[in-house]
Structure formats: structure tokens, C-alpha cells
C-alpha positions in Angstrom: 19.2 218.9 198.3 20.6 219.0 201.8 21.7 216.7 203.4 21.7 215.0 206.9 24.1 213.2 209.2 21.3 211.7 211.3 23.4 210.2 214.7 21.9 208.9 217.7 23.6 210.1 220.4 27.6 209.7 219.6 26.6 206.7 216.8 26.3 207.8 212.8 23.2 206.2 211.7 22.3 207.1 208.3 22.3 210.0 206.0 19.1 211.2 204.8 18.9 213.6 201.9 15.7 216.3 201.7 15.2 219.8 201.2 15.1 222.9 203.3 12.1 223.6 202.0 10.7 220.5 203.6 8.6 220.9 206.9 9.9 220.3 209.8 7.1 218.0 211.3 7.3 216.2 208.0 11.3 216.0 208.2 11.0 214.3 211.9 8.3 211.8 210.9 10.5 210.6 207.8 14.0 210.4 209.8 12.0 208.0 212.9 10.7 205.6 210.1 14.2 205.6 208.7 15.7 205.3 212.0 12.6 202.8 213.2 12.9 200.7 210.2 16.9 200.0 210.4 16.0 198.9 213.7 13.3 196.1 212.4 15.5 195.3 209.9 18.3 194.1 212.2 15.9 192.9 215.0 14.4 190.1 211.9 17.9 189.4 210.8 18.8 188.6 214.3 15.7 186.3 214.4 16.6 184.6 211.1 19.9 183.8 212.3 17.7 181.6 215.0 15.4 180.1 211.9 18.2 179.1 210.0 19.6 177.2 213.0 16.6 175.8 215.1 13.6 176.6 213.2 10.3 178.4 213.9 9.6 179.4 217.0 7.7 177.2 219.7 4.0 178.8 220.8 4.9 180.9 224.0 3.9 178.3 226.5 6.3 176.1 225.4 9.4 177.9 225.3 12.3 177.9 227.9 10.8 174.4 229.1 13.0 171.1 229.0 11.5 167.9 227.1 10.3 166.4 230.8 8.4 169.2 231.4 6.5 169.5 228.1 6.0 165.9 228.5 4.7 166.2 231.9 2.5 169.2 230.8 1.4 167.3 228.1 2.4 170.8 225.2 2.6 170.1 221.6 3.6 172.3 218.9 0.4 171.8 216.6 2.8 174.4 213.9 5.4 172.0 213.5 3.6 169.9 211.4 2.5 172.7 209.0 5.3 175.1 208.9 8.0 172.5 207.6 10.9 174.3 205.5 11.0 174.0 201.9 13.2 170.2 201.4 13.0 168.6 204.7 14.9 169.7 207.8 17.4 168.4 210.4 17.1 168.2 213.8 19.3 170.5 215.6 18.3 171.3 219.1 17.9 175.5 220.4 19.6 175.6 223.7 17.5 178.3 224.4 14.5 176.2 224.7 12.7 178.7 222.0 12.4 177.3 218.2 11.5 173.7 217.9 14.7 172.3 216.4 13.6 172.1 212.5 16.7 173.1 211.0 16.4 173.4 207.3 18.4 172.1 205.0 21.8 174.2 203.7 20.3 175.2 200.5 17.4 176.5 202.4 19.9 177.7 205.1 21.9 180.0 202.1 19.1 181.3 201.0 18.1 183.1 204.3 21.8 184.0 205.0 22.2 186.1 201.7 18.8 187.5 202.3 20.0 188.6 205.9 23.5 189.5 204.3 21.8 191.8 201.5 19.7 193.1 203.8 22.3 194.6 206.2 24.3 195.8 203.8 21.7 198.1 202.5 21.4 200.0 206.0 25.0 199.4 207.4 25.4 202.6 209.0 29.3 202.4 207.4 27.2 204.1 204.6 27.9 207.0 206.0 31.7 206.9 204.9 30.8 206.4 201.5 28.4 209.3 201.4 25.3 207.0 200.5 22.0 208.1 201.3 19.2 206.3 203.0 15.4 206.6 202.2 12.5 204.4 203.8 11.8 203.3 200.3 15.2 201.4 201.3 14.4 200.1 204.3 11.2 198.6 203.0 13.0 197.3 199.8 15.2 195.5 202.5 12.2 194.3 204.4 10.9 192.8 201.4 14.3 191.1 200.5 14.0 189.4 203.9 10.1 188.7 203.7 10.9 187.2 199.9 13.4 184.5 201.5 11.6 183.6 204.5 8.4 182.8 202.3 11.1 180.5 199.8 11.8 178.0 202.7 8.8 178.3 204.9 6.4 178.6 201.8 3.6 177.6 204.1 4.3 180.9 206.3 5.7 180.7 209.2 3.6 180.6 212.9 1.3 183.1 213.6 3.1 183.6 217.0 6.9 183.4 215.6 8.9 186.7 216.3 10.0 186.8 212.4 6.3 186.7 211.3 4.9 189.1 213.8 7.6 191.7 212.6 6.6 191.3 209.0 3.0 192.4 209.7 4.3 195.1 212.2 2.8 193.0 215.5 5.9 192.4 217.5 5.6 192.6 221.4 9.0 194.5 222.3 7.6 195.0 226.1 10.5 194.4 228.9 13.2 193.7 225.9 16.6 195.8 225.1 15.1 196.3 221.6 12.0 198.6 223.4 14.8 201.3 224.6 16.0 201.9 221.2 12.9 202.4 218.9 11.7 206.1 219.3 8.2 206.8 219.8 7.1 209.2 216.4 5.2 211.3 219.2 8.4 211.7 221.2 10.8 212.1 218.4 12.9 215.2 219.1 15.1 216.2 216.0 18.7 218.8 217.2 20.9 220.9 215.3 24.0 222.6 216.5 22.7 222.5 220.2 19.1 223.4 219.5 16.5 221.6 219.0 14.4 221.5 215.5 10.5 222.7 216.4 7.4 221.0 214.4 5.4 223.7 212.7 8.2 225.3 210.9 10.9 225.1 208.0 14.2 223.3 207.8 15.5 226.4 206.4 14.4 228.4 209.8 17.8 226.1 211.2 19.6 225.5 208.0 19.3 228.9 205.8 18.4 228.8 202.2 21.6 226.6 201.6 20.0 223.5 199.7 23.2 222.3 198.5 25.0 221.2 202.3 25.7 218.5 204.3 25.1 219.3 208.2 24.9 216.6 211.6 21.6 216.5 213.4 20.7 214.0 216.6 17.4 212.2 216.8 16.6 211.4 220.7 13.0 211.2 222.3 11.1 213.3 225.1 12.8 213.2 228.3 16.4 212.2 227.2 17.1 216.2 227.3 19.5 217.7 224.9 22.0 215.4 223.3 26.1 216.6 223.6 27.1 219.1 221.0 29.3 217.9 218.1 33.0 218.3 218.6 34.1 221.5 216.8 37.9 219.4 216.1 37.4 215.4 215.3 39.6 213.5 216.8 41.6 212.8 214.0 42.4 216.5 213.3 42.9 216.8 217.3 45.7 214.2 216.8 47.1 216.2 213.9 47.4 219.7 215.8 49.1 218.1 218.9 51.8 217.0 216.5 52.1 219.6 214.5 52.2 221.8 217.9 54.5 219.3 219.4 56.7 219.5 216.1 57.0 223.1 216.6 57.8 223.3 220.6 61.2 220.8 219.1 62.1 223.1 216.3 62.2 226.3 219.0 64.0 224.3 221.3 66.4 223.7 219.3 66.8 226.9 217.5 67.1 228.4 221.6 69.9 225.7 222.2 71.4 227.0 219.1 71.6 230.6 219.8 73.0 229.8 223.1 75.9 228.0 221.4 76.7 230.8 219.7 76.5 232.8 222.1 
């Protein structure tokens, strides 16, 4: 099986292991889910970070207003009643004027910061120094670890309208945010190797060769982002290496110059 350094722009994503064999269209589909999906993963485990404070997630007329002016509006979260966390909660107020305050309790609390923690860990992109490979079967597993936890202290669900909730059934609104740039669109996923870019409607092995057994770097980007920077032939590591080595070698002549002259 080959496999692929998937990186996004100059950051290393994931690896992702297939065959050359594998159709290209099919190749590009799999690598935006995996790529997508890591994504979701870390937008939800940013949410629960929120939950775990301030609880669910006020109904969108409601949020960024002070207590005066949903008093004055007369606004009432009807979901705070029936979305209370598993043992009771604390009030702990969101600054940001978004989640009503509902803090659960620090059992309740644990149990959605390992679920976040285990999460992460399954598609830290520092995977990619250990040679670990990811699949979407991976991504969803991690989905489900974070879906699991939420339904353990909000057994009542959480809010039709809460961010968390409308990622798990794959509703989320990403319009006008930061997260919208980063997702790539499936029908403008571009796929690049080695300066050129990977075509639907043929063969990995039409870029690779018959090689099954490698390990190459290819660039995801989308339609209109034009082609992405080649990969450095020297890392910088190596880089650092040769300019000592070279400087090393400029000392030893001039010395052995300085030398001759001596003697002469």
C-alpha cells in the first residue's frame, strides 16, 4: 500500500494509506472526508470546551444580549428547562452572551474533557511523526466518542439550535465564520503531486508508478487557490547540516593554506 503525506498548503495533516491501483476521483473524495472530518472534529471539541463551562447554547435571538435587554424583550430560553446536565449544574455566567450559564457539575465536566481529549488525540496531525495512518473510519470512531459523552451529561439531547448538536447531524451554518475558509468543497477538491496536479478519471499509478510499497507528499487545495508551492527538495534540517558541514570545510582549507604558507 502506498502511502500519502496529505498537507494543506505548508501544514502536515494526516497520512492516508491506499493503493495505486485506487482511482483517482475515488482517492480525492476519501482524502476531503478525512481532511473535512478532522475539521468537525476540532470545530465540536472547541464547542464542548463552551458546554463544559456555560452550558448549552441560548436560541439565536437571545445571544450576545445583556440580562436588561432580554428582560426588556421579554426572551426566555424555553431549552433550559429540558436540556439540564446529568447531576444538576452551576451557574457560571458566558461572557460571551452565547450558552445560558448551566455549568455541569465536575464529574459531568471530566467526562466531556476526556471525550474531547481522546478525540484529538486520534487526529493530532503529530501523527504524522509517528508514521500513523488516518482512515475516515477514524474520524467517525472519534465523532462517535464525542457524540457518546455529550449524550452522558445531556441525556435529554442537547437544543435543536446548539452548535454541538447541529454538527452531530451534519446541519451546522459555517456562513461568514473562519471555520467556512478551511473546509474544502468535495466539487472543488484539487489533489497535487510533485507540482502537478492529480486529474479525476484516471489511476494513482498514472502519478505514482506501479510502486505500491512508498510513501510520497501530496497537497489538497480547492478550485481557484491555483497551484500550491512545491516541496523543498532539502528540509530544513538537512539545509542546516550542509551549511556546517560546508562551513566546517572552508576552516579546515584555511587552515591547511595558512599552513603551507608557514612553511613556505
Amino acid at each position: 500500500m502506498v502511502v500519502l503525506h496529505v498537507k494543506r498548503g505548508d501544514d502536515h495533516v494526516f497520512l492516508y494509506e491506499t493503493s495505486v491501483n485506487t482511482d483517482t476521483d475515488t482517492v480525492i473524495r476519501e482524502l476531503v472526508s478525512v481532511f473535512n472530518g478532522r475539521l468537525k472534529v476540532q470545530r465540536i471539541c472547541m464547542e464542548m470546551e463552551e458546554l463544559a463551562e456555560h452550558g448549552t447554547m441560548l436560541p439565536e435571538q437571545m445571544r450576545q444580549l445583556n440580562d436588561d435587554q432580554i428582560e426588556e424583550l421579554h426572551l426566555k430560553d424555553e431549552w433550559a428547562d429540558k436540556c439540564i446536565p446529568m447531576g444538576g449544574f452551576t451557574f457560571n455566567k458566558d461572557p460571551l452572551c452565547r450558552r445560558n450559564g448551566q455549568q455541569p457539575n465536575e464529574a459531568m465536566r471530566k467526562v466531556l474533557e476526556k471525550a474531547m481529549a481522546d478525540a484529538k488525540a486520534m487526529i493530532d496531525k503529530n501523527l504524522c511523526k509517528t508514521n500513523t495512518v488516518l482512515t475516515l473510519k477514524i474520524v467517525e470512531e472519534a465523532l462517535n466518542i464525542l457524540r457518546g459523552a455529550v449524550m452522558i451529561v445531556y441525556p435529554m439531547k442537547l437544543p435543536p439550535h446548539d452548535t454541538i448538536q447541529m454538527e452531530f447531524i451534519n446541519m451546522e451554518d459555517l456562513t461568514g465564520t473562519q471555520a467556512s475558509k478551511e473546509v474544502i468543497e468535495p466539487s472543488k477538491a484539487q489533489l497535487w503531486f510533485a507540482g502537478h496536479q492529480v486529474l479525476p478519471g484516471k489511476q494513482l499509478k498514472d502519478y505514482l508508478g506501479s510502486n505500491d510499497k512508498t510513501k510520497v507528499v501530496v497537497k489538497l487545495n480547492q478550485l481557484g487557490e491555483g497551484p500550491p508551492g512545491r516541496e523543498q527538495v532539502v528540509n530544513e534540517q538537512l539545509r542546516r547540516q550542509m551549511m556546517a558541514a560546508n562551513f566546517k570545510r572552508q576552516e579546515e582549507l584555511r587552515v591547511s593554506v595558512n599552513y603551507v604558507r608557514l612553511i613556505e
